[in-house]
DOLUM-989825 format. One record per residue (C-alpha): x, y, z; residue number from 1. Coordinates in steps of 0.02 Angstrom, whole numbers, plus 32768, in hexadecimal, padded with zeros to 4 digits. Example, Ala and Ser with C-alpha at 12.3 -4.5 7.8 and 13.67 -1.06 7.14 Angstrom:
2
<site xx="8267" yy="7F1F" zz="8186" nr="1"/>
<site xx="82AC" yy="7FCB" zz="8165" nr="2"/>
//
This chain:
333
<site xx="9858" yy="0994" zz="74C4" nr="1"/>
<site xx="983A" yy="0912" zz="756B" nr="2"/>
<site xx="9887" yy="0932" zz="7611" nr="3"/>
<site xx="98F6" yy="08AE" zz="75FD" nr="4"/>
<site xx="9943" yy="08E0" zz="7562" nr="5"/>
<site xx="995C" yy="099B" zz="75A5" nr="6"/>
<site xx="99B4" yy="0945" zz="7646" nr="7"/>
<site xx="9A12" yy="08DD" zz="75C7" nr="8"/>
<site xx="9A60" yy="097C" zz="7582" nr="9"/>
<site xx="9A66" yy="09E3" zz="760F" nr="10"/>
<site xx="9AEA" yy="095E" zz="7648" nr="11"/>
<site xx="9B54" yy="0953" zz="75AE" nr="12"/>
<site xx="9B6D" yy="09FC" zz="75A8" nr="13"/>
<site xx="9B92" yy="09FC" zz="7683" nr="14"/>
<site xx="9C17" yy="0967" zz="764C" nr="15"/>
<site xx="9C4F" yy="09D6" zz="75BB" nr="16"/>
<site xx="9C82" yy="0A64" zz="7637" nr="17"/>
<site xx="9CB9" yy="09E5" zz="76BC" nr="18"/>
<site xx="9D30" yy="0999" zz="7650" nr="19"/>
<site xx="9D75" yy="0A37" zz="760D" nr="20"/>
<site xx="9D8D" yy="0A81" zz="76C3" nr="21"/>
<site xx="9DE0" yy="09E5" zz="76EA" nr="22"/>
<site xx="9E58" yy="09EE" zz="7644" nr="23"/>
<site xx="9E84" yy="0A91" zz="766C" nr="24"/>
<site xx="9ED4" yy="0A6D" zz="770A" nr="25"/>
<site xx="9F2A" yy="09C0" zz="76B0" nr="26"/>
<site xx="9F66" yy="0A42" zz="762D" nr="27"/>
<site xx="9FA1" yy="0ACC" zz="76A1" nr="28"/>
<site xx="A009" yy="0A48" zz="7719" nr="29"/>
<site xx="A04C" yy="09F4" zz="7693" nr="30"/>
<site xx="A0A0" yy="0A9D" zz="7639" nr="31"/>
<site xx="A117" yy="0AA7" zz="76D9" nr="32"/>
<site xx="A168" yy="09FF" zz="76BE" nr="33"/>
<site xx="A1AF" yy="0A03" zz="7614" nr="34"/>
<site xx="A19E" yy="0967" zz="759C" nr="35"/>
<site xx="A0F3" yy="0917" zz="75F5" nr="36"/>
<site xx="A06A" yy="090D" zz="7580" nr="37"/>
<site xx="9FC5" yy="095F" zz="75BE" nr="38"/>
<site xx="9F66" yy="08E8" zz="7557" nr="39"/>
<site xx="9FB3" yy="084B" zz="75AD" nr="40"/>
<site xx="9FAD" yy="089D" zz="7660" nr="41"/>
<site xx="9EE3" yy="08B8" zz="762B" nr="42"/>
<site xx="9EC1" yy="07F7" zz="75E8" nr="43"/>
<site xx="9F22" yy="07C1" zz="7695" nr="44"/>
<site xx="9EA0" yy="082E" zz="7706" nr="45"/>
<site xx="9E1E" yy="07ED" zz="76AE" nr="46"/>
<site xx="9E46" yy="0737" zz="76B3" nr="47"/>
<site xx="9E53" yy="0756" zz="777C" nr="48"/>
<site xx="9DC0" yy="07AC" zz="778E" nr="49"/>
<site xx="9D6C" yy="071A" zz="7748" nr="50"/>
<site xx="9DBD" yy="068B" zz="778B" nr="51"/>
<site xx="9DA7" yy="06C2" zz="7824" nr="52"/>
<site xx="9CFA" yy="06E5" zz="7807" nr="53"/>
<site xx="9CDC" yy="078E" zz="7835" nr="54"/>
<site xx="9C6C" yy="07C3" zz="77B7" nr="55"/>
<site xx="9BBC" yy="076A" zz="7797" nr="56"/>
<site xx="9BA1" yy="06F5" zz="770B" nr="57"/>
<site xx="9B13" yy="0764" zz="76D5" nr="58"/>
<site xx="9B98" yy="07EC" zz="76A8" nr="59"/>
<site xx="9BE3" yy="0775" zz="7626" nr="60"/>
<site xx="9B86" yy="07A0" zz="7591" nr="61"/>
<site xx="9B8F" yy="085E" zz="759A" nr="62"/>
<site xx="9C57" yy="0866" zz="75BF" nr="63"/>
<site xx="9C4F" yy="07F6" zz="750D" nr="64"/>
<site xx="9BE4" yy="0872" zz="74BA" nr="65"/>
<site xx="9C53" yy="0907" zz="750C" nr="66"/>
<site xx="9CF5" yy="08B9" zz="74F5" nr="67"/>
<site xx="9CDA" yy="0895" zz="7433" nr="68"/>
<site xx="9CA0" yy="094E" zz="741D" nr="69"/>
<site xx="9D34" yy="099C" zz="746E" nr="70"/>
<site xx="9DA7" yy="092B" zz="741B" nr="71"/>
<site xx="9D6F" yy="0953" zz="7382" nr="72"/>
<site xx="9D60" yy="0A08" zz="7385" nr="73"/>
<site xx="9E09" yy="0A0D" zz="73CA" nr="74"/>
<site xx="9E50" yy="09A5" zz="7337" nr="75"/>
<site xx="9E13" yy="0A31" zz="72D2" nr="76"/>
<site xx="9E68" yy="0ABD" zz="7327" nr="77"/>
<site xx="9EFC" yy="0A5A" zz="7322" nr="78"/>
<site xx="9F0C" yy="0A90" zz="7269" nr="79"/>
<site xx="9F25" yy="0B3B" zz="72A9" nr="80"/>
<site xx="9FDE" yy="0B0E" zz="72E6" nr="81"/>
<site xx="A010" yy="0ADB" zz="7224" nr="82"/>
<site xx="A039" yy="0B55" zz="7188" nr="83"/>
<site xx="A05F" yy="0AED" zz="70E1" nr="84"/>
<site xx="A0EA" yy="0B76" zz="70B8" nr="85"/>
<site xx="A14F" yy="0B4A" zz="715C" nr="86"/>
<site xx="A182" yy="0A9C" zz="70F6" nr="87"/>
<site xx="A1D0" yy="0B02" zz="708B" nr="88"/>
<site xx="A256" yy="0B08" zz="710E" nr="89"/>
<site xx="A26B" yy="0A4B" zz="70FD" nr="90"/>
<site xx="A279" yy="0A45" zz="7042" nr="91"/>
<site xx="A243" yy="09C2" zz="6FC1" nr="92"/>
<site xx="A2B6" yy="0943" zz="6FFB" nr="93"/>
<site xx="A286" yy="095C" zz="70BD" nr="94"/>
<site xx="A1D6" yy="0943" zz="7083" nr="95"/>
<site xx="A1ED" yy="08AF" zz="702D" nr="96"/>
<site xx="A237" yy="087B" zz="70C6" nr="97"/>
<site xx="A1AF" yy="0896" zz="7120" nr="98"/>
<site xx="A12E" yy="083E" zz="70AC" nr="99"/>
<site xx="A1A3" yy="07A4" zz="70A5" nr="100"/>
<site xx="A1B6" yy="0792" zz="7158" nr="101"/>
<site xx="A101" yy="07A4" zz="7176" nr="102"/>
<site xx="A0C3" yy="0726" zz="70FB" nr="103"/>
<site xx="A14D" yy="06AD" zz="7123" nr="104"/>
<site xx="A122" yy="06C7" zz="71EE" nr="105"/>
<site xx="A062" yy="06B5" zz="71D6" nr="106"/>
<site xx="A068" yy="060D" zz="7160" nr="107"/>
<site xx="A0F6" yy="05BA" zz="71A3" nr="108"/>
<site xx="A0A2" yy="05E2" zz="7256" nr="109"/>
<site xx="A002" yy="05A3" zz="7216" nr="110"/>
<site xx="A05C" yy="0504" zz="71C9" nr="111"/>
<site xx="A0BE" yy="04DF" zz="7268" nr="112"/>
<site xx="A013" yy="04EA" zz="72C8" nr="113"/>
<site xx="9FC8" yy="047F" zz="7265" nr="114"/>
<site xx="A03C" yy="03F6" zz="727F" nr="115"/>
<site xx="A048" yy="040B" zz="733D" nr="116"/>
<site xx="9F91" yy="03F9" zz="7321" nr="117"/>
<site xx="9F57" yy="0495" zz="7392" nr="118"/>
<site xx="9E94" yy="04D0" zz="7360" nr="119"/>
<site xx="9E75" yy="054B" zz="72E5" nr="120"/>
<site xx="9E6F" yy="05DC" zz="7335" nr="121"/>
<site xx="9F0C" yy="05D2" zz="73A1" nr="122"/>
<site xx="9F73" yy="05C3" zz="7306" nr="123"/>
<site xx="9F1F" yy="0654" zz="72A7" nr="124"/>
<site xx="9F39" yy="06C1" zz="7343" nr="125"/>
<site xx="9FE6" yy="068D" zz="735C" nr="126"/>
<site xx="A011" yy="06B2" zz="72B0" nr="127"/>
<site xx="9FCE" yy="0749" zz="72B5" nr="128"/>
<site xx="A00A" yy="078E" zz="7340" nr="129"/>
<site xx="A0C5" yy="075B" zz="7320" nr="130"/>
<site xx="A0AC" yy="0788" zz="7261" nr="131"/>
<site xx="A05C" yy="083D" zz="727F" nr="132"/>
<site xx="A055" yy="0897" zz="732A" nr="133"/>
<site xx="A035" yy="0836" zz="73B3" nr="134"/>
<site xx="9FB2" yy="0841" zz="7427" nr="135"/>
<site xx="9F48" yy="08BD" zz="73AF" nr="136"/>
<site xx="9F63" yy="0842" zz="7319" nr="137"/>
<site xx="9F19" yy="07AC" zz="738C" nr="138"/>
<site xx="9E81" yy="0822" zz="73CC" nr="139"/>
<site xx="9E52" yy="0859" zz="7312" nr="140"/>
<site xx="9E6C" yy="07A2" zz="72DD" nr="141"/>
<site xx="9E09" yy="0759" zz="736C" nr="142"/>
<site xx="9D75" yy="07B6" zz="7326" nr="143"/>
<site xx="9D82" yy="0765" zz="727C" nr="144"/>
<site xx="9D9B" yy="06BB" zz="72A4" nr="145"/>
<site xx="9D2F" yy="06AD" zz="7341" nr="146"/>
<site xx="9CA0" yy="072B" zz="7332" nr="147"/>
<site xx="9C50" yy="06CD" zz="73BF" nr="148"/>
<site xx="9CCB" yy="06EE" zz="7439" nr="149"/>
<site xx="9CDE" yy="061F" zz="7455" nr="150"/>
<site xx="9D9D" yy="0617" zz="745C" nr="151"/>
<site xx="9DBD" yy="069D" zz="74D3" nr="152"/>
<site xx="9E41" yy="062D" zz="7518" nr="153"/>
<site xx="9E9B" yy="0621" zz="7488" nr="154"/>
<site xx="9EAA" yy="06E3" zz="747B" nr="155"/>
<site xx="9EDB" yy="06F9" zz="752F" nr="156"/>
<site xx="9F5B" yy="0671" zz="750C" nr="157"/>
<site xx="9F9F" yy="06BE" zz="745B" nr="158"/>
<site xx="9FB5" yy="076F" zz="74AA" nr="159"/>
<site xx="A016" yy="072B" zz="7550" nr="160"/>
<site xx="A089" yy="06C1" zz="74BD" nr="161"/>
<site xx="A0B0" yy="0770" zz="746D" nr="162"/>
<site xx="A0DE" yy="07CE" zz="74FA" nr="163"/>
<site xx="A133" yy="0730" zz="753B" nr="164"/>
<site xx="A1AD" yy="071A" zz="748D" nr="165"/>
<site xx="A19E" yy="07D9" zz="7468" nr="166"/>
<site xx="A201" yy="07FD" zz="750C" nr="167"/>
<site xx="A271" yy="0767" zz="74E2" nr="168"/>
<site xx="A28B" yy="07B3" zz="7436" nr="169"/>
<site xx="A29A" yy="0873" zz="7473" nr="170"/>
<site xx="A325" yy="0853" zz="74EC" nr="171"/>
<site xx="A38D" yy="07CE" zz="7478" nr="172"/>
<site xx="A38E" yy="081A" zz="73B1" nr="173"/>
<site xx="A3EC" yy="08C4" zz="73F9" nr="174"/>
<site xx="A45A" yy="0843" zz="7445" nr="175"/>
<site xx="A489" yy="07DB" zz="73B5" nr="176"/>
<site xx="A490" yy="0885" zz="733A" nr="177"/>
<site xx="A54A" yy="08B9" zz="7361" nr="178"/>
<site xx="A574" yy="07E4" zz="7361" nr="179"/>
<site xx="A539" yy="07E7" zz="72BC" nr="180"/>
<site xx="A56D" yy="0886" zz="725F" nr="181"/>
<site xx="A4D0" yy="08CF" zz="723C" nr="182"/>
<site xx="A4DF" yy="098C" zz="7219" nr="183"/>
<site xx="A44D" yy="0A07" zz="7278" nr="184"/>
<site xx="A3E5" yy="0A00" zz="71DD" nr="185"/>
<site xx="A3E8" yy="094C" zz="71BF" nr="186"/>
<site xx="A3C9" yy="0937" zz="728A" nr="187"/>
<site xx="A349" yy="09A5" zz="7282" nr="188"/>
<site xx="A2E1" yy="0955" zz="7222" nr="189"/>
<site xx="A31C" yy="0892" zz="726D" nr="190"/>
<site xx="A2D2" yy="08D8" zz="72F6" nr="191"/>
<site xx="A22E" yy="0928" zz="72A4" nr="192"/>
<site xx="A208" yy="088F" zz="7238" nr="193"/>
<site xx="A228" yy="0801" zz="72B4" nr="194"/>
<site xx="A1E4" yy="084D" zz="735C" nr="195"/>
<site xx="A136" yy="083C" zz="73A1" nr="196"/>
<site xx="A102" yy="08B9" zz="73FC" nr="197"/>
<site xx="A10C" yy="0993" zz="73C8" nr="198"/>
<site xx="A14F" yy="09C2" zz="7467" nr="199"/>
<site xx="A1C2" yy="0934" zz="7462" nr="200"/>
<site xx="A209" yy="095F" zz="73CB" nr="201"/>
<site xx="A228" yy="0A12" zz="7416" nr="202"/>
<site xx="A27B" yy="09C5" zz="749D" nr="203"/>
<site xx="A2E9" yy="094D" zz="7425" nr="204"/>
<site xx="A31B" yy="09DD" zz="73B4" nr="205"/>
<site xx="A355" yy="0A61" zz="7435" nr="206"/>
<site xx="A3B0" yy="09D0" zz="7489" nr="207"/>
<site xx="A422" yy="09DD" zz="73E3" nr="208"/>
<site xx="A42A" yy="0A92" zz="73B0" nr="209"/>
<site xx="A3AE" yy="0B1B" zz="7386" nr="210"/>
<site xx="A3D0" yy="0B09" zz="72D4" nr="211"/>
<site xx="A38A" yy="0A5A" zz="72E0" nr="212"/>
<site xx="A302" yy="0A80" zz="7364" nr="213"/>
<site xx="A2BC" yy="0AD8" zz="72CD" nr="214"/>
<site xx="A2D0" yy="0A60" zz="723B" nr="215"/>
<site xx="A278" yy="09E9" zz="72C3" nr="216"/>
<site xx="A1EB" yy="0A4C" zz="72E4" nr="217"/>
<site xx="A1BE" yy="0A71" zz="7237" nr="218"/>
<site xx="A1D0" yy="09AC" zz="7207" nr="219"/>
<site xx="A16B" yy="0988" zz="729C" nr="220"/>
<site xx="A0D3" yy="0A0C" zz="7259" nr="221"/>
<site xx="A0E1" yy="09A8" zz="71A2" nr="222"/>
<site xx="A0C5" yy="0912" zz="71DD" nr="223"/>
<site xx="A035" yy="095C" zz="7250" nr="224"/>
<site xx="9FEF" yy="09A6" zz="718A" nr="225"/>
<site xx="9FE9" yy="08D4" zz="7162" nr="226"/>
<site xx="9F72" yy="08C7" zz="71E9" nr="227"/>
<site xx="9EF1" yy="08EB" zz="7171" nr="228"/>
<site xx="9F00" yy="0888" zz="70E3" nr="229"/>
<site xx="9F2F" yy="07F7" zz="7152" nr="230"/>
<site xx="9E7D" yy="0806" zz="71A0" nr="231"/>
<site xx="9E12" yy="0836" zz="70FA" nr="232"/>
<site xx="9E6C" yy="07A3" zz="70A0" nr="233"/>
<site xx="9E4A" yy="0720" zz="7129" nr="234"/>
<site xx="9D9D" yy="0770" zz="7138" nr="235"/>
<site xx="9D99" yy="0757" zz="7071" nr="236"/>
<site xx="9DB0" yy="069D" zz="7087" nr="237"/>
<site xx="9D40" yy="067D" zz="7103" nr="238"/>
<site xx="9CBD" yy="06DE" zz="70AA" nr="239"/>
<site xx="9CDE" yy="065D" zz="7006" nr="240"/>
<site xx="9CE5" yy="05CD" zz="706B" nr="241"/>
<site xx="9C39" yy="05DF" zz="70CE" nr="242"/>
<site xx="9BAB" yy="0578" zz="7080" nr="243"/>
<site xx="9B37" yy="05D1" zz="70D7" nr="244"/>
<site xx="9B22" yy="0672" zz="707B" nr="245"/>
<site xx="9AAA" yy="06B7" zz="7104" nr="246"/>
<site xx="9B29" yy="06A0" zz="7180" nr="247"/>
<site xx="9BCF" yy="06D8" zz="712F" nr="248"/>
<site xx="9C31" yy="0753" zz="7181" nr="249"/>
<site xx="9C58" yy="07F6" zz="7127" nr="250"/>
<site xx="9CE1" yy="0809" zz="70B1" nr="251"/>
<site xx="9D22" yy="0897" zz="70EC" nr="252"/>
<site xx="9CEE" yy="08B5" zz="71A0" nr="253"/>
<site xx="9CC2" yy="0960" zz="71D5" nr="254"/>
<site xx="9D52" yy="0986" zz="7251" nr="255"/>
<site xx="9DD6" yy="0937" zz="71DF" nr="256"/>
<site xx="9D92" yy="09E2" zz="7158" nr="257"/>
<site xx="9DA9" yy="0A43" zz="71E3" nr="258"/>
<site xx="9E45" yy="0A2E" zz="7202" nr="259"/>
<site xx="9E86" yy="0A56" zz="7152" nr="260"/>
<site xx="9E16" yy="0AEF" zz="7157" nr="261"/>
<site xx="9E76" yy="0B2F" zz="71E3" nr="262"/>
<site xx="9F16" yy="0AF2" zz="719E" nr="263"/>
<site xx="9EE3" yy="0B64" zz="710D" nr="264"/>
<site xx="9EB0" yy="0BEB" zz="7165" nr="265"/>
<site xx="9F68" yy="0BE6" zz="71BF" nr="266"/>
<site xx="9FB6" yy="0BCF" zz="7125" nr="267"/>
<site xx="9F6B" yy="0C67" zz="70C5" nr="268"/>
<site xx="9F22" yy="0CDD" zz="7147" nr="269"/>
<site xx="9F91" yy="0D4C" zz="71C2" nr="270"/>
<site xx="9F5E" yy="0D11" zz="7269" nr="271"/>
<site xx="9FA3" yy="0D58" zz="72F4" nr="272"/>
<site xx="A016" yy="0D17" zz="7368" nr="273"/>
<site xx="9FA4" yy="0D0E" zz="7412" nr="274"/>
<site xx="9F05" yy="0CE9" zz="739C" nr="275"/>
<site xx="9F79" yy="0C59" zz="737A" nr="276"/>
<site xx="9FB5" yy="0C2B" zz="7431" nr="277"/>
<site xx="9F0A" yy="0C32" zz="7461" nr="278"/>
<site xx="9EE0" yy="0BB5" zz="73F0" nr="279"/>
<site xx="9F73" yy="0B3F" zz="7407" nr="280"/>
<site xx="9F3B" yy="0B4D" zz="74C0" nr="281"/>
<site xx="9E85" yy="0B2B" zz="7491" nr="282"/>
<site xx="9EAB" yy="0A93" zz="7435" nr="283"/>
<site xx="9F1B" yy="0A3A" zz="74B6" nr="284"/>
<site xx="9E7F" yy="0A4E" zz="7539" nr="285"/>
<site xx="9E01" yy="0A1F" zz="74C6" nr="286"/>
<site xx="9E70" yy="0979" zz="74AA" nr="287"/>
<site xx="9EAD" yy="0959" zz="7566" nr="288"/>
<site xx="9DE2" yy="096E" zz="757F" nr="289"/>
<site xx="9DC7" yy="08E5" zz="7507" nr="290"/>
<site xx="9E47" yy="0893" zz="7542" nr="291"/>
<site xx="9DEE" yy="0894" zz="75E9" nr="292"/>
<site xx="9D54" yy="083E" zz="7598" nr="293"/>
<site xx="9DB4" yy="07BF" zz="7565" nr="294"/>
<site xx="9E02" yy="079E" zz="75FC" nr="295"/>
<site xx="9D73" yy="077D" zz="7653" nr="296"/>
<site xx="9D3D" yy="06ED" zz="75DD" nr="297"/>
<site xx="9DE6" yy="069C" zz="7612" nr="298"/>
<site xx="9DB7" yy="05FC" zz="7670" nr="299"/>
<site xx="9E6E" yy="05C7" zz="76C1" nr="300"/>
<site xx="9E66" yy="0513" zz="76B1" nr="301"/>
<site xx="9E49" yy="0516" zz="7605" nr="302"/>
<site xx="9EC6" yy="0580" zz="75ED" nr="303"/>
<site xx="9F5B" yy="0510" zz="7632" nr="304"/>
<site xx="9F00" yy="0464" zz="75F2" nr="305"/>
<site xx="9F47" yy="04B4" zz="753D" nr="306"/>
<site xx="9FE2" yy="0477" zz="7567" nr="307"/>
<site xx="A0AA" yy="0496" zz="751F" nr="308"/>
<site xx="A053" yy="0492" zz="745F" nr="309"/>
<site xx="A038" yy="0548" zz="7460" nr="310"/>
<site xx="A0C9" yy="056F" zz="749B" nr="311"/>
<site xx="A13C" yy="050F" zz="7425" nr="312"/>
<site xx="A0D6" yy="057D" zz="73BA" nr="313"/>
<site xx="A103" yy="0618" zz="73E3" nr="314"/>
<site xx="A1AE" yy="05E4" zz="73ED" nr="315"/>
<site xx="A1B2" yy="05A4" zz="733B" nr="316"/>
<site xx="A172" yy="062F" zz="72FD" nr="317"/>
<site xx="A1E5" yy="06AB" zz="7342" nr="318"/>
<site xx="A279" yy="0669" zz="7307" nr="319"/>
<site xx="A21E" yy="0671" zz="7255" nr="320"/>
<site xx="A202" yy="0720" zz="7257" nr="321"/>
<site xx="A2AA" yy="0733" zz="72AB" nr="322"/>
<site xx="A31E" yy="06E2" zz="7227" nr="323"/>
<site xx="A289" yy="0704" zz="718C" nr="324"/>
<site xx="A2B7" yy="07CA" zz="71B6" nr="325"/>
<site xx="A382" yy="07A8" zz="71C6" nr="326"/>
<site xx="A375" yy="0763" zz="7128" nr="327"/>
<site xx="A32A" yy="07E3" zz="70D1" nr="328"/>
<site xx="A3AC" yy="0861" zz="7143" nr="329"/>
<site xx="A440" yy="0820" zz="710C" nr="330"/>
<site xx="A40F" yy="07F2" zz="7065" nr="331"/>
<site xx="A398" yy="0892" zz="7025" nr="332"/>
<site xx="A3D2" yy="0917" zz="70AC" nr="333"/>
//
């Protein structure tokens, strides 16, 4: 081993424990003001760390390395927070709901993008992220479709566009639920199917009535469970469609089986509770961390030169989740 490669990761692992430190405090802040999203509060940070240039270029390349690490282990814990026999709760028809609003949400997102002619990656985010869970859908996603960490703008911009409509859509469904009839099942899982973000959704459902705050929750977790085959099916194509075979990505990528195993391992083992808080906990500062990384690969101008296209976007897409779910509500539920 040279000196320079022991320096090399003597600093990743300084940036890994920087970054965490520094997550820790987003995460801790942001628990006292309900609603904000430690993961967007952590991308924000980052971007004005480095766009005000108070970190060395040199830094760049292990805060990548660290921040694709974290952000992967921390998709795997995620799995922890999901049992397959909670969507029992929801019932056949609420989890054909489910399916049906995802795959109409991720296409028609993907088809919309297409035609606003935004790159690649911004529309697979974006569909993700408004399809699945947000900010943790984009992260996993990111990894899939830019292993090289080249479009970092595009994730910073896809996670600010689901906290942006998430909000819009957390403080407007419980709104429009008595206006429209909807009993607490059926807003329950309105809510759980058509908003963005998990602690949205928590916030969306007790704004109606407990007995819909948990119909929403357990909706939200399915569609978290999609997260999975989402990823090993786009992974899938890309895999077939690489011509060169020394170069494909894997079919299945590591993190994406570790997050069913723990989904498993909730499902069928009996955890205990703070084993299980102290996961949940691990995995939101594991992703804020990454969140971090990416941050700081945020250059500003970039960032605004992507113009109203993205946002049109997200905007699209929300209201096809939105009415895709109500659909399936009033007609299945």
């Amino acid at each position: 081993m040279t000196i320079s490669s022991l320096i090399s990761r003597k600093g990743r692992w300084f940036v890994v424990g920087a970054t965490l430190v520094v997550a820790l405090a987003i995460v801790g802040a942001t628990r006292l003001v309900p609603g904000v999203s430690a993961l967007l509060v952590a991308i924000i940070v980052g971007a004005v760390v480095r766009n005000l240039r108070l970190l060395p270029v040199l830094a760049d390349r292990e805060i990548s390395w660290s921040s694709k690490k974290l952000l992967r282990l921390g998709i795997v814990l995620l799995g922890f927070k999901l049992s397959l026999f909670s969507l029992l709760e929801i019932g056949p028809s609420g989890i054909a709901i489910l399916v049906s609003t995802v795959v109409v949400t991720f296409v028609g997102t993907l088809m919309i993008g297409q035609l606003l002619g935004t790159s690649r990656s911004m529309r697979m985010l974006v569909a993700t992220g408004f399809s699945i869970c947000g900010a943790s859908a984009v992260a996993a996603m990111s990894s899939i479709v830019d292993p090289e960490g080249e479009a970092e703008e595009d994730v910073a911009h896809a996670v600010a566009l689901v906290t942006i409509f998430g909000t819009i859509t957390m403080l407007t469904l419980p709104a429009l639920v008595p206006l429209l009839g909807l009993s607490h099942v059926q807003a329950g899982l309105w809510i759980g199917a058509s908003v963005h973000e998990v602690a949205q959704v928590v916030a969306a459902g007790g704004l109606v009535s407990v007995a819909a705050l948990t119909i929403a929750t357990v909706a939200k977790l399915g569609r978290v469970v999609l997260l999975a085959p989402l990823i090993a099916t786009v992974g899938a194509l890309q895999h077939r469609g690489h011509g060169d075979a020394g170069k494909r990505p894997p079919l299945l990528p590591l993190f994406v089986a570790g997050f069913l195993a723990a989904v498993l391992l909730r499902s069928f083992l009996p955890l205990d509770v703070r084993l299980l808080d102290a996961l949940d906990f691990t995995a939101t500062l594991l992703l804020a961390a990454a969140m971090l990384g990416l941050g700081f690969g945020v250059d500003g101008r970039k960032l605004i030169a992507t113009g109203w296209k993205p946002m049109l976007l997200g905007t699209c897409s929300t209201l096809i989740a939105a009415l895709t779910a109500l659909l399936g509500v009033v007609t299945l539920a």
